[in-house]
C-alpha positions as a Python dict, from the first residue, in 0.01 Angstrom:
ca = {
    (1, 'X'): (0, 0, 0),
    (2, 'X'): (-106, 52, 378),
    (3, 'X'): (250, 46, 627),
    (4, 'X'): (291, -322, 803),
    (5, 'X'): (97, -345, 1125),
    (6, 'X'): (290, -233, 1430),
    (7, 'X'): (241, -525, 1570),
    (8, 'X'): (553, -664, 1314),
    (9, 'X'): (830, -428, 1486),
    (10, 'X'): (1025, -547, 1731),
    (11, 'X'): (955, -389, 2077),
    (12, 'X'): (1148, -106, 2267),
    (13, 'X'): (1329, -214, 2613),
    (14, 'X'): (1085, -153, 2872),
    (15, 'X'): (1194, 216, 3013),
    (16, 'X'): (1259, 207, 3381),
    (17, 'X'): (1068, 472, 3467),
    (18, 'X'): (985, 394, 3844),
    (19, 'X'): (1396, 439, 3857),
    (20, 'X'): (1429, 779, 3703),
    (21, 'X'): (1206, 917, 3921),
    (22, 'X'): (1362, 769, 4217),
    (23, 'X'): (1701, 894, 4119),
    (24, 'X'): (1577, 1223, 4086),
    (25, 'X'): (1426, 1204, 4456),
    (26, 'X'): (1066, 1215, 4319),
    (27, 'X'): (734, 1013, 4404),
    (28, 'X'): (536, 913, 4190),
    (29, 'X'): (193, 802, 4278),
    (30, 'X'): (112, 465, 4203),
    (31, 'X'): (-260, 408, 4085),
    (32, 'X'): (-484, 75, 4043),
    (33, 'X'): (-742, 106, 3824),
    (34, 'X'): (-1070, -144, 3800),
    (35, 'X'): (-1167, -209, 3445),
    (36, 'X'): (-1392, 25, 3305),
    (37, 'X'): (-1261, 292, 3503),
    (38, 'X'): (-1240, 635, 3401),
    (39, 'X'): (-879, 736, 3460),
    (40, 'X'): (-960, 1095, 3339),
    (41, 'X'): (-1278, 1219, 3163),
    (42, 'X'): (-1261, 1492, 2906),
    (43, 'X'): (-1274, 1855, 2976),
    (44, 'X'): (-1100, 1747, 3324),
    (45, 'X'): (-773, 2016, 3415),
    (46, 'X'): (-471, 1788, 3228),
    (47, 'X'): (-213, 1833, 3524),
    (48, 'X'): (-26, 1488, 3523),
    (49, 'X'): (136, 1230, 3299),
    (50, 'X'): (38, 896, 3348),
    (51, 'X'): (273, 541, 3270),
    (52, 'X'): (79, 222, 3209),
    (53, 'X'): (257, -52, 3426),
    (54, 'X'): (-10, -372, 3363),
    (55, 'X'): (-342, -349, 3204),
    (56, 'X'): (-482, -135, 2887),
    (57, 'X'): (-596, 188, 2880),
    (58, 'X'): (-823, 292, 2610),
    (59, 'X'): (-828, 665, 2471),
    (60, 'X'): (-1182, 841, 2324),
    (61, 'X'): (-1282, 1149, 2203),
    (62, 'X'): (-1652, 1225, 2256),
    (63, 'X'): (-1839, 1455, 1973),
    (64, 'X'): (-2088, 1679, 2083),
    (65, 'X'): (-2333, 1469, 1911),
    (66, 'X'): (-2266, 1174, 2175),
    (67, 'X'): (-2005, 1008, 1883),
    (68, 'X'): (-1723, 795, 2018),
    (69, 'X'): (-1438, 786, 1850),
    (70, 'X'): (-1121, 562, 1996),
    (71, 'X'): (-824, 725, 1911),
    (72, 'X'): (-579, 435, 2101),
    (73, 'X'): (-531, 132, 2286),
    (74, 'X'): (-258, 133, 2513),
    (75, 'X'): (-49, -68, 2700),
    (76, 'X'): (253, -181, 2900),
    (77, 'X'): (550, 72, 2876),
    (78, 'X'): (305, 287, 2723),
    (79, 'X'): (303, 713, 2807),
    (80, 'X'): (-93, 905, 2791),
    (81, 'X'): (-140, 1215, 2904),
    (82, 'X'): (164, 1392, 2816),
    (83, 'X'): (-78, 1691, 2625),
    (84, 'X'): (-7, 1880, 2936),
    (85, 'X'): (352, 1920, 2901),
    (86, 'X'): (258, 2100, 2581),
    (87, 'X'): (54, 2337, 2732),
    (88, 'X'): (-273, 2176, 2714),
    (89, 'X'): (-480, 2330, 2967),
    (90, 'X'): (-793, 2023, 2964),
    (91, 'X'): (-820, 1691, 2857),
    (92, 'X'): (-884, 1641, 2511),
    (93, 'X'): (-994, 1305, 2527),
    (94, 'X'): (-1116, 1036, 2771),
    (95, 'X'): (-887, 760, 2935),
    (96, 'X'): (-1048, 483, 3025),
    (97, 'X'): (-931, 116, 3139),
    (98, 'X'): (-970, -190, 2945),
    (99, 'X'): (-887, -414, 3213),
    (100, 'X'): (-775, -424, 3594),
    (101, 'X'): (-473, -145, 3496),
    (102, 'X'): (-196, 1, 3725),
    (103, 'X'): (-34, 334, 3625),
    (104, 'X'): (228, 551, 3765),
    (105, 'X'): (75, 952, 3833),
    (106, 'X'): (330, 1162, 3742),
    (107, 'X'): (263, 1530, 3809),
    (108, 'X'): (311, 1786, 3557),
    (109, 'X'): (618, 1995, 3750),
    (110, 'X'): (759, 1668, 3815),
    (111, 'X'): (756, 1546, 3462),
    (112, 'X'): (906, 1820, 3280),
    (113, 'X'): (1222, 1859, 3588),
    (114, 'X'): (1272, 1501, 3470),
    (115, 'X'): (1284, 1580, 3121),
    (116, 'X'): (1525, 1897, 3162),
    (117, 'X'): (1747, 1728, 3442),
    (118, 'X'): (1784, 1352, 3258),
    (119, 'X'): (1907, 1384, 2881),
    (120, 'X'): (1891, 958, 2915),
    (121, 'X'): (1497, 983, 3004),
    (122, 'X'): (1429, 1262, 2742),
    (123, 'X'): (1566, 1078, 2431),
    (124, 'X'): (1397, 719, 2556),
    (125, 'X'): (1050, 953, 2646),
    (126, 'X'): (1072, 1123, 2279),
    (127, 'X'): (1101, 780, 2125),
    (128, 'X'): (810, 609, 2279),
    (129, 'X'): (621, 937, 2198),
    (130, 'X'): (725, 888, 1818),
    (131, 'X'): (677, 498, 1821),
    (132, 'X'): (322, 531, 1980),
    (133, 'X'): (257, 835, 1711),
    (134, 'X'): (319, 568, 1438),
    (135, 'X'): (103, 321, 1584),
    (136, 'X'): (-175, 559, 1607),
    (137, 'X'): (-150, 685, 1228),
    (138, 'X'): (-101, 318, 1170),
    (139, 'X'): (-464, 261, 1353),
    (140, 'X'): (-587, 499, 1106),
    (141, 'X'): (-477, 345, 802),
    (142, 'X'): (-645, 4, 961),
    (143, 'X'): (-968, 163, 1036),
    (144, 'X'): (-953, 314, 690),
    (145, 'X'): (-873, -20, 453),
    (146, 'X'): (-841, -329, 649),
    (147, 'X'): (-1137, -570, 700),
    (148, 'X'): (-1296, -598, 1047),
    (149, 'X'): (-1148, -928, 1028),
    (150, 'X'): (-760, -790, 986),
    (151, 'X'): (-866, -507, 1272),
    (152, 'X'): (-922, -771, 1518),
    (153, 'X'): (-651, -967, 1466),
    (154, 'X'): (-400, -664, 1493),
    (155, 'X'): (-566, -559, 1818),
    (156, 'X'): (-537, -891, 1976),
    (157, 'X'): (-180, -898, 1863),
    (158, 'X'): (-81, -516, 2001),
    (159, 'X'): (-277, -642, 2321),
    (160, 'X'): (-20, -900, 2343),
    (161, 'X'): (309, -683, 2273),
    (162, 'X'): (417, -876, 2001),
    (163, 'X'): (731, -825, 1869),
    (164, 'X'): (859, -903, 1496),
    (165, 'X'): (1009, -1200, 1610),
    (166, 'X'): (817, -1309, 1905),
    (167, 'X'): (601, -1628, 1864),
    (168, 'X'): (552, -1742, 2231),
    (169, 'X'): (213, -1761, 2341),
    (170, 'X'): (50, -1454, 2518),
    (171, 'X'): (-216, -1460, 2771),
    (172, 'X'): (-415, -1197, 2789),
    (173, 'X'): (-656, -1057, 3038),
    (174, 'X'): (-1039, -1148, 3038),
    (175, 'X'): (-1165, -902, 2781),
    (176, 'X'): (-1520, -907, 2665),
    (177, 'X'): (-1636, -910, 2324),
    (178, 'X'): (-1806, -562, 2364),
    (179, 'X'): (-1466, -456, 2424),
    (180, 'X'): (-1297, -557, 2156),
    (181, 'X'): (-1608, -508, 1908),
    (182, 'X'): (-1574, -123, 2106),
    (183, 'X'): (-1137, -127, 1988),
    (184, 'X'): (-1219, -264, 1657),
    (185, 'X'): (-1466, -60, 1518),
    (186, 'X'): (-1745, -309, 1451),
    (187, 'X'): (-2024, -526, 1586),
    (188, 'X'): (-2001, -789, 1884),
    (189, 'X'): (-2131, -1049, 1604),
    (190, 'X'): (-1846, -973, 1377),
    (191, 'X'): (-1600, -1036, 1673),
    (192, 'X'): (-1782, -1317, 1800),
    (193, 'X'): (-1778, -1473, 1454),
    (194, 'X'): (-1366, -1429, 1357),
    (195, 'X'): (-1299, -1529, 1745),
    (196, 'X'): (-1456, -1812, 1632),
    (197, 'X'): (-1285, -1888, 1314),
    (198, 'X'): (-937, -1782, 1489),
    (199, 'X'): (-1024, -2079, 1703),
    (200, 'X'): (-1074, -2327, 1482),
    (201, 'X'): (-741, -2231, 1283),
    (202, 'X'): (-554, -2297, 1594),
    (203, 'X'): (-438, -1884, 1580),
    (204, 'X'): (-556, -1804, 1899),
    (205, 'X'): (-708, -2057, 2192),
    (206, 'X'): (-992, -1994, 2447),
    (207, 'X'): (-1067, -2186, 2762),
    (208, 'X'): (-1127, -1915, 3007),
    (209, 'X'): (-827, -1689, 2930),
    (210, 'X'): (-738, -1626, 2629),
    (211, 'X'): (-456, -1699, 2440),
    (212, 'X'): (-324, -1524, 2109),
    (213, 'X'): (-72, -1740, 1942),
    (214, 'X'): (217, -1604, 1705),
    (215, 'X'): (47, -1702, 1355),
    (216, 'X'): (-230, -1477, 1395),
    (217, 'X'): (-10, -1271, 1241),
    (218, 'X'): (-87, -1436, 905),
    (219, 'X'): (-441, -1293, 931),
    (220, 'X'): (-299, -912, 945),
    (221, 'X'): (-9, -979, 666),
    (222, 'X'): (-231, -1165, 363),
    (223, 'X'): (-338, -967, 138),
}
């Protein structure tokens, strides 16, 4: 049987990491991103770790046949980037945002001083690392057995930070339907179709923003 979603754990404590850096007499650069906008392309010279503050940053691999290929959605309290601290030379993958985004640019020397210099930082940066690793093998198993219908509903429920126990009402950011038929692996009638149906249920509710209610998580856990 496929793990539970992600999107059933209860969530980390956000990591101050705007504090660390401050304590350490560092600057990072803060960066607003439009949506749609490449953060950094692949090939590009992987130099800097970047911290998603607001928004949702989505990560692709291109084929050399033209293939996309999302590898993760990310958000809040959410780490990309970090390849470079293992000696990764260029960017493996594509960062692009989702929605209006604003990151912290963390450069490379700065980074791993942090890492050496704060024990605190290093254990709370090597457990988001492992908790977004899970999430991403957990994307796998989605893509590989779970209806489009299931795949949609945990995406709408990651892109509001659920937690295990959390049933208040999340508004999210304008998204369109290309971009969540684009993070679910299917067609914009498919989405446009269980968006609907979501509706009507009463799971999630639409007037301009939308809003993903707590049940939807019924759609992810029935078997």
């Amino acid at each position: 049987m496929p793990p539970k979603p992600s999107s059933t754990r209860r969530p980390h404590p956000v990591l101050d990491v705007h504090a660390f850096l401050t304590s350490a007499k560092m600057s990072p650069r803060n960066v607003r991103i439009a949506k749609g906008a490449v953060v950094f392309a692949q090939g590009a010279q992987a130099n800097s770790v970047f911290y998603i503050q607001e928004g949702g940053i989505k990560l692709a691999v291109l084929s050399s046949a033209g293939k996309e290929a999302v590898v993760a959605i990310l958000g809040p309290g959410d780490f990309f980037g970090e390849g470079c601290l293992a000696g990764q030379p260029l960017r493996m993958g594509t960062a692009k945002a989702v929605m209006k985004t604003t990151l912290l640019r963390i450069a490379k020397r700065d980074m791993v001083r942090l890492l050496h210099e704060r024990p605190e930082f290093s254990n709370r940066f090597i457990e988001h690392m492992l908790t977004r690793n899970i999430r991403i093998e957990e994307d796998l198993v989605d893509q590989l057995f779970n209806s489009s219908e299931k795949r949609l509903a945990r995406t709408l429920l990651l892109l509001a930070r659920y937690g295990k126990e959390d049933v208040t009402p999340r508004v999210l950011p304008k998204l369109s339907q290309e971009t969540l038929a684009e993070m679910v692996g299917t067609t914009r009638s498919r989405v446009n179709f269980f968006m609907n149906k979501f509706r009507k249920l009463g799971l999630i509710e639409y007037n301009g923003v939308l809003k993903v209610n707590g049940s939807l998580l019924s759609i992810v856990l029935h078997d």
